[in-house]
C-alpha positions as CSV (number, residue, x, y, z in Angstrom):
1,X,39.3,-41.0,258.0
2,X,39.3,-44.2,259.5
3,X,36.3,-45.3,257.2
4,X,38.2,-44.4,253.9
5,X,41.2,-46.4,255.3
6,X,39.3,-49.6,255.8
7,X,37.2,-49.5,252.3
8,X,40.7,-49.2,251.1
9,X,42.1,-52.2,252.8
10,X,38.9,-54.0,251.7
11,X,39.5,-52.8,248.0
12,X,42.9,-54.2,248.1
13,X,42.1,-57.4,249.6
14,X,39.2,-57.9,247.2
15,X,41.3,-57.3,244.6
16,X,44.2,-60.1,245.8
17,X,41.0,-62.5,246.3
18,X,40.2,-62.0,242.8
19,X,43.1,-61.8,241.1
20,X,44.7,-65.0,242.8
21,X,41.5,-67.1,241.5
22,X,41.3,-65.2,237.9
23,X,44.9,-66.8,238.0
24,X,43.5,-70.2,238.8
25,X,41.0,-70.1,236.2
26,X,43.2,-69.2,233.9
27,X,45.8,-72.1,234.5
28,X,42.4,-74.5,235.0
29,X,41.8,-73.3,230.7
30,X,45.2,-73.8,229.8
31,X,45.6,-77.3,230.9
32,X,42.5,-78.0,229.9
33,X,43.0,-76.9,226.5
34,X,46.4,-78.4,226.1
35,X,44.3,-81.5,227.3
36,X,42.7,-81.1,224.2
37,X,45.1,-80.4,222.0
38,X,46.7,-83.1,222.9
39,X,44.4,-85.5,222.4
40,X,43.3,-84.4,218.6
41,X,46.8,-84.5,217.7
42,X,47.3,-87.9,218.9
43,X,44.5,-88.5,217.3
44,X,45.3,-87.5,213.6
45,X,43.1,-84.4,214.0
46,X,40.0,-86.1,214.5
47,X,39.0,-87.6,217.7
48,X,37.3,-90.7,219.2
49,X,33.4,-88.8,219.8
50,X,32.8,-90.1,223.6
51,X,36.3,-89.5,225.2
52,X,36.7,-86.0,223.2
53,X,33.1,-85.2,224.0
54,X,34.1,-85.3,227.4
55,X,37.8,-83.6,226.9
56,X,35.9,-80.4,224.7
57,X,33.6,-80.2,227.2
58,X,36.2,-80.1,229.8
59,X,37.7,-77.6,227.9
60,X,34.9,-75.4,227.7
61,X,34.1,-75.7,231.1
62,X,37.3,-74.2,232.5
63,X,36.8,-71.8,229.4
64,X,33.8,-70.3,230.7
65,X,34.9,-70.4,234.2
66,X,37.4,-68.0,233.2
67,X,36.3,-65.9,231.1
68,X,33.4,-65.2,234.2
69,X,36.4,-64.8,236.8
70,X,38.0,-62.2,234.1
71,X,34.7,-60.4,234.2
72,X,34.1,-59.9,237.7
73,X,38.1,-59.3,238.0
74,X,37.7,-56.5,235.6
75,X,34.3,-55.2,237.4
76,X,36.4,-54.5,240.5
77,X,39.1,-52.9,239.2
78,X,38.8,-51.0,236.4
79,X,35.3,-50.1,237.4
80,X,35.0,-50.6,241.2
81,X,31.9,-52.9,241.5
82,X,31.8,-55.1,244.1
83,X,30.9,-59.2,242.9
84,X,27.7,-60.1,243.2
85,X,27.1,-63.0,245.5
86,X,24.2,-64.1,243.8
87,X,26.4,-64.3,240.1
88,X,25.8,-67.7,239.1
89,X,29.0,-70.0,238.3
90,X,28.2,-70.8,234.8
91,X,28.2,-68.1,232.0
92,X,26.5,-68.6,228.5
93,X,28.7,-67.2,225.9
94,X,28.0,-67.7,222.5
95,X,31.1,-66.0,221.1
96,X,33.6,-66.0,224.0
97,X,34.0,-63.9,226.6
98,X,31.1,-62.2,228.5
């Protein structure tokens, strides 16, 4: 019984790991896009191309980041898979979220 109690504690803990950084990710995006938003509105709606390249991509960035933190997040809990630590960092997504 012993085993069962320390998977347990191990699923809990797991789950408080991921669920404190899906929470950083997620306020990482909304800065970033308020960032953004920002910007275009100071700028009329269109933007200067090398300082908003660099804000959108900013944007993106911490867009991706969470949207691959919401994945694994989801993984563990609704489905009980463990995180692979081989998952890279970046996540392609042509639409949004994986």
């Amino acid at each position: 019984m012993v085993q069962g109690n320390t998977s347990e504690v191990i699923r809990q803990d797991l789950e408080r790991f991921w669920d404190a950084k899906l929470r950083r990710a997620r306020e990482r995006y909304i800065q970033a896009s308020a960032e953004l938003h920002s910007h275009m509105l100071a700028n009329g709606g269109g933007a200067q191309p090398p300082l908003s390249a660099g804000i959108r991509r900013a944007e993106a960035e911490a867009f991706a980041d969470y949207c691959r933190v919401l994945a694994t997040f989801t993984e563990l809990v609704a489905m009980g898979k463990l995180p692979d630590p081989e998952r890279d960092n970046v996540v392609v997504m042509p639409g949004g979220c994986e």
